[in-house]
C-alpha positions as CSV (number, residue, x, y, z in Angstrom):
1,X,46.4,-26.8,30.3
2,X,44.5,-27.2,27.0
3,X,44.3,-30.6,25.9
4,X,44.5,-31.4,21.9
5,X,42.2,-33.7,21.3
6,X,43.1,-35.5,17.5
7,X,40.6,-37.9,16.0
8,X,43.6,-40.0,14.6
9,X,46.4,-40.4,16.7
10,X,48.2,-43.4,14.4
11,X,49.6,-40.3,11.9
12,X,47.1,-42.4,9.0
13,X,45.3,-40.1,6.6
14,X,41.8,-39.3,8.7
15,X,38.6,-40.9,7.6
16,X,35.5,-38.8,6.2
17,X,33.9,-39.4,9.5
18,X,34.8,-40.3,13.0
19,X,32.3,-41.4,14.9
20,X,31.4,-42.5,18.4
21,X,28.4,-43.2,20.4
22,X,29.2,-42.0,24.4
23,X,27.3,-42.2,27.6
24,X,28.1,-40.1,30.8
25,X,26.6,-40.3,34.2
26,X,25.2,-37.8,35.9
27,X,27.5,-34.6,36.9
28,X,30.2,-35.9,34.4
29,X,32.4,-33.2,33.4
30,X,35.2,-33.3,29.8
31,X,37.6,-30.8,30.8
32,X,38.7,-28.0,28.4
33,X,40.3,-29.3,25.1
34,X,40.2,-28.9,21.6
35,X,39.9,-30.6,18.3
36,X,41.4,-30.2,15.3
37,X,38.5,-31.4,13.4
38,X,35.2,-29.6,14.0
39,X,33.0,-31.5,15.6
40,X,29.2,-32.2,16.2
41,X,27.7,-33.5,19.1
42,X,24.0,-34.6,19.1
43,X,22.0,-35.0,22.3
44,X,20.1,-38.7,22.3
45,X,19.7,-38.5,26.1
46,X,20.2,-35.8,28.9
47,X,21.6,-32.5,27.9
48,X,24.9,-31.0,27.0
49,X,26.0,-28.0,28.5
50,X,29.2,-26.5,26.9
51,X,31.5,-23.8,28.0
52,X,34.0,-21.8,25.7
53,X,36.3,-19.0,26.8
54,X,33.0,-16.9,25.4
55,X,30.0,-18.4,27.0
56,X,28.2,-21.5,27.1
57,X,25.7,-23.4,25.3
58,X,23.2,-25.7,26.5
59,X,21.8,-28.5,23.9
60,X,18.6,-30.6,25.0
61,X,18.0,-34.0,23.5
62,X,16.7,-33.6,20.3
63,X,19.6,-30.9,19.9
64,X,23.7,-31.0,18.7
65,X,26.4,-28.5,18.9
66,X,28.7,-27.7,16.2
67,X,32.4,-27.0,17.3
68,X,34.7,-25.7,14.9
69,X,38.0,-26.6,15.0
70,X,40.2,-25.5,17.1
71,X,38.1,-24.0,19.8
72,X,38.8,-25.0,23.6
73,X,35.8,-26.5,25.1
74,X,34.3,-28.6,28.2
75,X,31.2,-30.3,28.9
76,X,29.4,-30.7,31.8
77,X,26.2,-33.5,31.9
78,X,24.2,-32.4,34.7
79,X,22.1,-36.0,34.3
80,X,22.9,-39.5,32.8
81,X,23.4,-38.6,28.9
82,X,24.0,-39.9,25.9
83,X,25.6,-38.7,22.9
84,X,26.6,-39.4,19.3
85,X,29.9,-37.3,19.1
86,X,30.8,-36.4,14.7
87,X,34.3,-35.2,14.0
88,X,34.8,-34.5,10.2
89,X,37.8,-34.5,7.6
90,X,39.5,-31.2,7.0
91,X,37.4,-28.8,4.5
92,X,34.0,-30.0,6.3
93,X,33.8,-26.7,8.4
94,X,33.4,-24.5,5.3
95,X,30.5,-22.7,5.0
96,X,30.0,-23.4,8.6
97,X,30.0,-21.0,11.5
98,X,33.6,-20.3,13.4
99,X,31.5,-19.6,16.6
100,X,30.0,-23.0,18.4
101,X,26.4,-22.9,17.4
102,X,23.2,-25.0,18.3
103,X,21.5,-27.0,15.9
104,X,18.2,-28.5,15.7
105,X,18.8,-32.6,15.9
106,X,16.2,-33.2,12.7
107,X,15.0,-36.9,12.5
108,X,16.8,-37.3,9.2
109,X,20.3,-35.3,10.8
110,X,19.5,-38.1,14.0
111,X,19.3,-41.0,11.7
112,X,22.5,-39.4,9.6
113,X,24.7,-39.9,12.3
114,X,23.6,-43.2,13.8
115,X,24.0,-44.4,10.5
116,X,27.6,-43.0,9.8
117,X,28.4,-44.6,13.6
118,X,27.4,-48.1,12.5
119,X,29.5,-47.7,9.4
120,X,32.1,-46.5,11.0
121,X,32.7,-49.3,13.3
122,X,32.6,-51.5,10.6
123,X,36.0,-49.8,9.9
124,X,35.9,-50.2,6.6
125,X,33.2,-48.3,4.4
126,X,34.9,-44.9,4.0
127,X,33.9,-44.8,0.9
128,X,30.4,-44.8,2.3
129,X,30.8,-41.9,4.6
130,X,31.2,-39.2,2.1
131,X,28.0,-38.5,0.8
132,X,26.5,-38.8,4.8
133,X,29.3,-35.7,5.3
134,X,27.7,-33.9,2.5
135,X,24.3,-34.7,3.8
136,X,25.3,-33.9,7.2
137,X,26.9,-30.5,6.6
138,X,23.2,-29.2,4.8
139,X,21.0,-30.4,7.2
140,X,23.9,-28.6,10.0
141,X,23.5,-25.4,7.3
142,X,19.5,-25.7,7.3
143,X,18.7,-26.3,11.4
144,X,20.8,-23.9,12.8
145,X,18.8,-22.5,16.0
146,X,17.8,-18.4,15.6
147,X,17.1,-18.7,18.7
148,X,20.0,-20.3,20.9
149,X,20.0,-21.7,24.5
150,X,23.1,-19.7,24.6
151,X,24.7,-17.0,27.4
152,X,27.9,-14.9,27.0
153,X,30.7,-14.5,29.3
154,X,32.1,-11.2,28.9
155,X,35.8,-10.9,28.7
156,X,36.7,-8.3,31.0
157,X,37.2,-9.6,34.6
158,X,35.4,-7.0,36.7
159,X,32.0,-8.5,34.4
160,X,33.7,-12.1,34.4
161,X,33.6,-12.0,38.4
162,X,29.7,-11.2,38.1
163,X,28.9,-13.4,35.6
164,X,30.4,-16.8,37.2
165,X,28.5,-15.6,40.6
166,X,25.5,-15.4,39.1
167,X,26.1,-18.6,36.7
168,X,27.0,-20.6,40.0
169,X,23.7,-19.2,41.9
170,X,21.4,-17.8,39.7
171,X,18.5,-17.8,42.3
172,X,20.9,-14.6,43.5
173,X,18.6,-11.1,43.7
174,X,21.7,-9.0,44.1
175,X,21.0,-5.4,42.4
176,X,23.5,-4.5,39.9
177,X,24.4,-1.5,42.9
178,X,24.6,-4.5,45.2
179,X,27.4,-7.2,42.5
180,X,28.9,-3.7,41.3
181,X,30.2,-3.6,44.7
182,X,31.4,-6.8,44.5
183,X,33.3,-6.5,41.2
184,X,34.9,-3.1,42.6
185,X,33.4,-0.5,39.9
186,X,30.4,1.7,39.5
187,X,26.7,0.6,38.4
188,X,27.5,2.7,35.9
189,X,30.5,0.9,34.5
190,X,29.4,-2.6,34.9
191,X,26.1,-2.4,33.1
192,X,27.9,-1.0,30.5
193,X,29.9,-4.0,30.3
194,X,26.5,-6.0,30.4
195,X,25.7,-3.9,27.1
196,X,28.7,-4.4,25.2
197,X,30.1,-7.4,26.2
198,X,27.1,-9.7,26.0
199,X,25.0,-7.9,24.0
200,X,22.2,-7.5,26.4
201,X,21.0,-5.3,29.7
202,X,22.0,-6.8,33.0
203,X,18.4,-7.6,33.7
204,X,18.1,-9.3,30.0
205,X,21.4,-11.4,30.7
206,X,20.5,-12.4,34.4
207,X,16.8,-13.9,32.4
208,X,18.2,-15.5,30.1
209,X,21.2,-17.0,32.5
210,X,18.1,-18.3,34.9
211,X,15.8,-19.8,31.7
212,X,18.4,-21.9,30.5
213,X,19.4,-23.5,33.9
214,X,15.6,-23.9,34.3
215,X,15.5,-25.5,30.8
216,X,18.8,-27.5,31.7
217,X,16.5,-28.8,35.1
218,X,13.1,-29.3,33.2
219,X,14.7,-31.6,31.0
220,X,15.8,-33.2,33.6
221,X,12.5,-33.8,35.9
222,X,12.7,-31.4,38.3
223,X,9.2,-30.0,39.1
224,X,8.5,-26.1,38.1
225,X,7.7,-25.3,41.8
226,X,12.0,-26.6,42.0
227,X,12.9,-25.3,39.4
228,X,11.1,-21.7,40.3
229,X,12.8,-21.3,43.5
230,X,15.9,-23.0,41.9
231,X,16.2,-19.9,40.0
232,X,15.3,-17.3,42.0
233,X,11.6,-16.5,41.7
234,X,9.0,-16.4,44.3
235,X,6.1,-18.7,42.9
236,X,5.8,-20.9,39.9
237,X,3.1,-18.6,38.2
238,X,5.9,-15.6,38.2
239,X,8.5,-18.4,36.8
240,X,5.6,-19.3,34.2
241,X,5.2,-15.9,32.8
242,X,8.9,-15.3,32.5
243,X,9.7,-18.5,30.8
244,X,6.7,-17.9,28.7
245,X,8.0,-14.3,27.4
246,X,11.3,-15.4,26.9
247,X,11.3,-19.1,25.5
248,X,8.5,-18.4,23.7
249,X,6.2,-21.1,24.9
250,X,4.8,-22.2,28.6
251,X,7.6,-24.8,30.5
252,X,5.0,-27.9,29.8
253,X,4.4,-27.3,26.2
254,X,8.5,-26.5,25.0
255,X,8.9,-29.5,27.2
256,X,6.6,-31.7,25.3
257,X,7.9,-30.1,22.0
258,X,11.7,-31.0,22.9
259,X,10.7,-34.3,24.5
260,X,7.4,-35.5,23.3
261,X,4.4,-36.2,24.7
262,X,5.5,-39.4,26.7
263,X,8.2,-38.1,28.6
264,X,7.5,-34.5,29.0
């Protein structure tokens, strides 16, 4: 069962902005719901790793999610993690994706939504949290991620059966032969699911799958050599190269961007 999630449950007229500051431990999980506000959550601490019928996201600290309304979702924190969690009036999701989408946590989109928390609690300065909704939905608009930390499902369930094996051990070498056996169908058929499905190769989806569990990890402070084997690959210098080509950056520098210099 999908639970509805409301930010109001009193049946009074729903404020501007709901907002709440939340901390989960490590290996927390939020099972599937939904909102009927759309809803941005910004990563202070940890990471957020989200799951819709579709795929799932992961957003390091420094990063949010935006949820449109309506949308089931859960969240899994693979480490202690905390969170500013938005939910905005109707009308605030215009001009705003109807997929979930990352978005880059700017320091002025940061200090927008520790600032509408505070009001909020005051629970009385409505008035105040318009024009942080209006400033909030542009800088949402402006630091939405090209590039997203981001891995499809599939839909049908000969592809679904490979893709939650290989999400649940991606240090798995199976050949696509090998999980087409698995799935009952031909090479043939599932790598054509790959293709149209997810948009992507097998081999493309089984990289990215593995680079954002080892970014998920990094994050976290697990060591590369881990982290390499974690995912599948034989040394740290192959793990390297492949992060490198598909990130875009070497794991120490992206973690030093994402984290800073002190902590990465």
């Amino acid at each position: 069962m999908i639970i509805c999630w409301s930010a109001t449950m009193s049946g009074s007229p729903l404020p501007t902005i709901v907002a709440s500051g939340m901390s989960h431990p490590r290996g927390d999980e939020v099972t599937f719901h939904h909102h009927l506000q759309g809803q941005l959550s910004i990563a202070l601490q940890g990471t957020i790793r989200l799951q819709t019928e579709s795929g799932w996201w992961l957003a390091t600290p420094g990063n949010g999610i935006w949820v449109p309304p309506g949308v089931p979702h859960r969240a899994v924190y693979a480490e202690q993690s905390r969170l500013i969690n938005l939910r905005f009036a109707g009308g605030f999701e215009s001009q705003l994706p109807q997929l979930c989408t990352l978005v880059v946590a700017s320091t002025l989109l940061t200090e927008l939504a520790k600032e509408a928390l505070a009001i909020y609690e005051t629970g009385e300065a409505d008035a105040q949290l318009e024009p942080i909704s209006q400033l909030i939905h542009f800088q949402i608009r402006k630091h939405m991620l090209k590039v997203e930390l981001f891995v499809a499902e599939g839909k049908d369930k000969r592809l679904r059966i490979i893709t939650q094996l290989l999400r649940e051990d991606p240090a798995c070498n199976k050949t696509l032969d090998q999980l087409a056996a698995e799935a009952f169908t031909s090479p043939r058929t599932l790598g054509r699911l790959f293709e149209n499905e997810t948009g992507m190769s097998f081999t493309r989806w089984r990289e990215r799958l593995r680079m954002i569990g080892a970014v998920e990890k990094l994050v976290n402070g697990e060591p590369i050599i881990r982290v390499a084997g974690d995912m599948g690959y034989q040394s740290a210098s192959s793990f390297t190269t492949a992060f490198t080509r598909i990130i875009g950056s070497p794991p120490a520098r992206y973690l030093k961007a994402t984290l800073g210099p002190d902590k990465s």
